[in-house]
N, C-alpha and C positions, 0 to 999 in steps of 0.2 A: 904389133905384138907388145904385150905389157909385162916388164918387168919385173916382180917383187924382192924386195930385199929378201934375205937370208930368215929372218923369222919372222914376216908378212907371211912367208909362203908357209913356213911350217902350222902356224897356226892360221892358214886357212885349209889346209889338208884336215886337219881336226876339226874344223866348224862343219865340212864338206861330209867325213865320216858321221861326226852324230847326227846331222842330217838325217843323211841313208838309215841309219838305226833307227830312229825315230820314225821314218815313214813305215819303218819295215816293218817294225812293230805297231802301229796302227794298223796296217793290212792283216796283219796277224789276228789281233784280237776282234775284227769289225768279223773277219772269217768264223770265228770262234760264238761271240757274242749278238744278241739281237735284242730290242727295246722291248718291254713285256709293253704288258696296256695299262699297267700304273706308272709307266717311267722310267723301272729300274730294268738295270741290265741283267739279261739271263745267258746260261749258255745254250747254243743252241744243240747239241748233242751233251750227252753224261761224259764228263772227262774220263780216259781208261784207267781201269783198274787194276791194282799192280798182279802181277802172272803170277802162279805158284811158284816160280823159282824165287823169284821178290817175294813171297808170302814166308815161305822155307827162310830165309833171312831177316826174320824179323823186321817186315817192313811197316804195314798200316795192320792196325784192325778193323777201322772202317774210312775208307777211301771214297767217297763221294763230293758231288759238284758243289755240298750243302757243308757237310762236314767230311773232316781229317783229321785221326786220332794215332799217332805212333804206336806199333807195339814194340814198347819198350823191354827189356831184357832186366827182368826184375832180381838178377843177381852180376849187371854189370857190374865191371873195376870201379866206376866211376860212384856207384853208391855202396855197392858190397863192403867196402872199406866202414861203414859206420854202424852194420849192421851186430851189432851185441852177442855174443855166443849164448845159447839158453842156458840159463840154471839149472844143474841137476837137479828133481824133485824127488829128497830123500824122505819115504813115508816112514813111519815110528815103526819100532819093531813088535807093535801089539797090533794085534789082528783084530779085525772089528769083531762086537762081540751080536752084531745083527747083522742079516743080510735080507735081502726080498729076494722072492720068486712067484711073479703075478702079481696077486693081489694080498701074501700070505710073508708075515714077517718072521721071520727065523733067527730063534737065538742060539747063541754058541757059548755053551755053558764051557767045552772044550776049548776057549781063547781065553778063560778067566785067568791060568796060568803065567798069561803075559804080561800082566797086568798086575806090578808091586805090589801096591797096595792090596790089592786083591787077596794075599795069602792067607791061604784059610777060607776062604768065602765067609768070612762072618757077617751075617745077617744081608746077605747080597740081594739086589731087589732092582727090577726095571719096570719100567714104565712108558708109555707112551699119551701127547698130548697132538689132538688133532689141530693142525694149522689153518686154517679158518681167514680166507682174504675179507677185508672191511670194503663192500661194496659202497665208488660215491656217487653223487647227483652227476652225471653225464655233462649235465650243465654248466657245475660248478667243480671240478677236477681239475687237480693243480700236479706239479711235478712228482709230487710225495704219493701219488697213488697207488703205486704198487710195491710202496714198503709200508704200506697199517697195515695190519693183520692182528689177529687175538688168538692164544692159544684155549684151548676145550681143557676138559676136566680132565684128570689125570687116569690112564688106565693101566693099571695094572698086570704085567706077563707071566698070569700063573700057566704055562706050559711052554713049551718047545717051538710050536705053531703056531700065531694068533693071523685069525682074517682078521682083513683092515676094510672099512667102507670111506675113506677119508682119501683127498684128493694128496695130502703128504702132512708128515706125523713127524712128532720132534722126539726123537726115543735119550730117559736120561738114565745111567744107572748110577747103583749109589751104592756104599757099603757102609756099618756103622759099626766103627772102633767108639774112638771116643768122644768123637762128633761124628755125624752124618756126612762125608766126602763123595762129591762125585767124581767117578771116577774115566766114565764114557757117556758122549752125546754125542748124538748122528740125525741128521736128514732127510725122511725118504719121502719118494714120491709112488703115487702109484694112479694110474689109467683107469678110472673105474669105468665099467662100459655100461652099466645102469645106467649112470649120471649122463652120459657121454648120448645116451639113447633116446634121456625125457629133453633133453637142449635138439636133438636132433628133428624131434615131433613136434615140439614148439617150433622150431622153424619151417618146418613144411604148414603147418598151422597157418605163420604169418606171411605165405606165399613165396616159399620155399620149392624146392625142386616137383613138387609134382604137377608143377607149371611148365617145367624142360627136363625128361626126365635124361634127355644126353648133355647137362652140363655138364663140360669140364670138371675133372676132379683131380687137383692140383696143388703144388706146397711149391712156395717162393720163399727161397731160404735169404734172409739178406742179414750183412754183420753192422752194427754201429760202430763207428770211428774207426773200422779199419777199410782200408784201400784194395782195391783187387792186388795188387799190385806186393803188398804187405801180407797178403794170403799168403800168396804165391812163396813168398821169402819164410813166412815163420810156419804155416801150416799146410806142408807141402802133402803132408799124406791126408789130410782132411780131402783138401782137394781134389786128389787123385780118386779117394772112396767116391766122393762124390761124381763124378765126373765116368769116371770106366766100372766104377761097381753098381752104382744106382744108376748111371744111364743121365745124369742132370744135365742142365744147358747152362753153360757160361755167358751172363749178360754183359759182354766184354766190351760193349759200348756203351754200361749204362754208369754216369758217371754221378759224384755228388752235385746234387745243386743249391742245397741250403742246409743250416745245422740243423741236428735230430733226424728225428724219424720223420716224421708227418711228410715236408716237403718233399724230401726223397720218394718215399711212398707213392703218392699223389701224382710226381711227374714220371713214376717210370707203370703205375699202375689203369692210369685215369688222364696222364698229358697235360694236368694240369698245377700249375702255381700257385703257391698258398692263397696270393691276390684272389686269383679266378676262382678256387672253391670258395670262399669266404662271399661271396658276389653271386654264388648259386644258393645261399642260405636263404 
């Protein structure tokens, strides 16, 4: 029989334990794991997925052998602390002096009132200039593309009602004391369905749907630079409409994976990387 001293023995009790763990754990994982046909290891069944009651507790959103993604609680203590209170957004107390309805711009001779300098309506006069995008070469398009534009000639609102055939119109008024002052400028847009009709027949043209007349008919709302996450916290009723009013689907796995739009796009549309489209040109 062999003796050991007082901490021989103890630290071979501890060589003896990680031993055992160590096998224990190779049995484990050799259970779990098998060699694909390129070498790497797989598992051989999908790991479990956590139960609705783990789901209910904000556990994974997506729980797989590939990927695991937490669903974090986007108004935990732990970041709610940094989150900014909103800004009251106090609007002027003059009432716009246009409105739309369709395709039909509406002026409100009855908000001139509000509007100081306006007293008296002396020689009072609107107008509207059609907005007009500067189309570029596809080829040669740089970040500045969707801010050229040129405004149209000036149209003048002699009635109540003016139809508009313009995609969106810069409306400016003005009154003249003792200089010409403006006094309101506004923005609108409007949905022409004309326009909306000959892009629609041009693309059945260049083999468009009456190739598949049950494609998918479909809108993928996506936000730049902001996070689901950052939705969630500053546009909680956006979400909600979306979601229980229209019926939309939460891409709650679909994460960023490059700046801008493009990549983003590409990987959550098409699967692929800027690398790989640019290599299919």
């Amino acid at each position: 029989m062999i003796i050991f001293p007082k901490y021989q023995r103890t630290w071979l009790l501890v060589l003896m334990a990680t031993t055992l763990m160590l096998c224990y754990s190779y049995y484990e994982s050799s259970s779990l794991l098998t060699n694909s046909s390129d070498g790497s290891l797989q598992f051989k069944q999908p790991l479990p997925l956590p139960d609705s009651e783990s789901m209910n507790m904000r556990h994974f959103l997506i729980h797989t052998p590939t990927c695991s993604i937490p669903d974090f609680d986007p108004e935990h203590p732990s970041i709610i602390k940094f989150k900014n209170p909103h800004r009251k957004i106090v609007c002027g107390k003059e009432r716009p002096l246009t409105s739309v309805s369709g395709l039909t711009l509406r002026l409100h001779y009855e908000h001139l009132k509000d509007y100081d300098k306006a007293e008296g309506g002396q020689d009072f006069l609107c107008y509207y200039q059609g907005i007009q995008r500067i189309e570029e070469n596809p080829e040669k398009y740089d970040g500045n593309a969707d801010k050229k534009q040129r405004l149209l000639d000036k149209v003048f609102l002699k009635s109540i009602l003016t139809d508009i055939n313009e995609d969106g119109i810069l409306v400016t008024c003005t009154i003249k004391q003792e200089n010409v002052t403006t006094i309101y400028e506004n923005v609108h847009t409007f949905m022409q369905p004309r326009r909306a009709k000959v892009k629609k027949e041009k693309f059945k043209e260049t083999g468009g749907w009456h190739k598949n007349p049950d494609m998918l008919n479909l809108v993928i709302i996506g936000t730049d630079a902001t996070s689901r996450l950052n939705l969630l916290r500053h546009l909680p009723k956006t979400y909600k409409y979306l979601t229980e009013e229209l019926g939309a689907l939460d891409f709650r796995g679909f994460n960023k994976v490059g700046d801008n739009t493009d990549p983003n796009l590409l990987a959550g549309l098409m699967g692929w990387s800027m690398k790989e489209f640019k290599e299919q040109k």
